[in-house]
N, C-alpha and C positions, 0 to 999 in steps of 0.2 A: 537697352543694356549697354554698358559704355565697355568699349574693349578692353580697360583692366579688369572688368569683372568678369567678364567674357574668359579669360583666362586667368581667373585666381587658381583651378586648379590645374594648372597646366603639368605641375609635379606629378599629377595619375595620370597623363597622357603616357604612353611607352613612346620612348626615343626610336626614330627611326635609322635605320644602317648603325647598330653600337651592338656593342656586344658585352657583357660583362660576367666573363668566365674568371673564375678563379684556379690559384694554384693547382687545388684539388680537381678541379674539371678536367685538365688537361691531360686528354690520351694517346701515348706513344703510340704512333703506327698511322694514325688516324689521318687521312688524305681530303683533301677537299680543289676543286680545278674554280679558275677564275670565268668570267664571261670573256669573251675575244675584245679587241680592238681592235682598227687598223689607225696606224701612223700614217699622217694627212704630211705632205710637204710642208704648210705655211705653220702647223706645230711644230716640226722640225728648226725651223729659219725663226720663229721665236724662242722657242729653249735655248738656241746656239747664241742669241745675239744676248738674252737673257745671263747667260754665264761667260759668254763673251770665248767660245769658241767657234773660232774661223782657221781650224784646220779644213785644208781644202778637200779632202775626205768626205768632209760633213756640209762643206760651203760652197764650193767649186764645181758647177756641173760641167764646164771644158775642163777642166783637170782629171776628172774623173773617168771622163769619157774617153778622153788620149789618151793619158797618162794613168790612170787611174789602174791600179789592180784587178777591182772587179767590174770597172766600165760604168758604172753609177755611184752616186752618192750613200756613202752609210747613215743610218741615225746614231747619233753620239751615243758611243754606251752608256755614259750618264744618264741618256734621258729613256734608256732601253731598259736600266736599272732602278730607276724611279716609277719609270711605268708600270713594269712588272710587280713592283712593291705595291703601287698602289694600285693596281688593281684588286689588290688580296686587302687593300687597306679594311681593317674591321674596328675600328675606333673605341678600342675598348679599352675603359676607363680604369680599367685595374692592373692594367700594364705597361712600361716603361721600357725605350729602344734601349738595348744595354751593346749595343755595337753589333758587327757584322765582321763574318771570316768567311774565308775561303770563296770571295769574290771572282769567277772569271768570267769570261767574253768567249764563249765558245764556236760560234759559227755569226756572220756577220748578221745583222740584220736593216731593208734597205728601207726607202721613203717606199709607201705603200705597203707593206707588210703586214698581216695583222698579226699580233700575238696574243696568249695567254699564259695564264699560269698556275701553277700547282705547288701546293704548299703541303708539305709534309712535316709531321713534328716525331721529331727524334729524340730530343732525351728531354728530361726533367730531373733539377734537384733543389735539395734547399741552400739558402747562399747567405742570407741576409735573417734578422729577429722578423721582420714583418712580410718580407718578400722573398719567393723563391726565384728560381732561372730555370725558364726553358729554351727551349732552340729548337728552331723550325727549319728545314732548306725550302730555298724557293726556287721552282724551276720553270723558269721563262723562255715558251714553246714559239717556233713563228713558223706561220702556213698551217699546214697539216698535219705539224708535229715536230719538226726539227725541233732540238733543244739549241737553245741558243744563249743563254745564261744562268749559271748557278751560282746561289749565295747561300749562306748561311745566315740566319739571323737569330741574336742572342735578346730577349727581353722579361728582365726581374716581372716578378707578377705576385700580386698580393693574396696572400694567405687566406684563406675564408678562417682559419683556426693556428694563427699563430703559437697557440702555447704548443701544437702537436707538432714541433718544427725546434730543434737549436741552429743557428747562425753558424756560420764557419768559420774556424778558428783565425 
């Protein structure tokens, strides 16, 4: 059997890590917590060189250690902010980033730390003829549980039954 036919039906396989909730699925309140990771040093020194931040904060381990506020190195919020997203990342095809608020950096977090995180969804409305908006906060824990960053995240999500929905004026 040659591997195209091998996978002619590959469309009846179920996609793995995807999620395909719609407008309507979407339940206020409804919490769900991520798996952990720990932040490795040499992921640190590639994200940094990758965005091309060499604040000595993030770069500098005699700056840090002298001089430094907390005597070690931080992980860029940037990349404290991507992680925590993407740990919760659920690739679902029916929804679109519609931006982010209320971004901050609440307690630091260093090289080795593990964190996770906890998504909560808070409101839902209709926005758009085919797609409504929800918004979730994401709250990214390090250690044991210190909170150590929150966001808000805003993403349109397609209707399962668009006609039971008008668009906003």
């Amino acid at each position: 059997m040659s591997e195209a036919s091998y996978y002619a039906d590959q469309d009846e396989i179920p996609l793995y890590n995807v999620e395909t909730w719609l407008y309507e699925d979407f339940k206020v309140g409804e919490k769900v917590r991520s798996i952990r990771r720990t932040i490795s040093e040499g992921e640190c020194m590639l994200f940094n060189s990758l965005v091309m931040d060499n604040h000595p904060y993030v770069a500098d381990d005699i700056f840090t250690s002298n001089e430094g506020l907390f005597g070690k190195r931080l992980v860029a919020g940037a990349m404290v902010f991507s992680y925590g997203l993407g740990l919760m990342a659920n690739n679902n095809v029916n929804t679109f980033s519609y931006g982010y608020d209320k971004l901050r950096f609440i307690k630091p977090v260093f090289i080795g730390d593990t964190i996770f995180t906890v998504r909560t969804h808070l409101e839902k409305r209709p926005k758009y003829k085919e797609l409504g908006l929800v918004k979730v906060s994401y709250e990214v824990f390090k250690n044991e549980g210190e909170l150590a960053l929150y966001a808000e995240h805003l993403q349109t999500v397609k209707y399962r039954h668009p006609e039971n929905f008008e668009a906003e004026g």
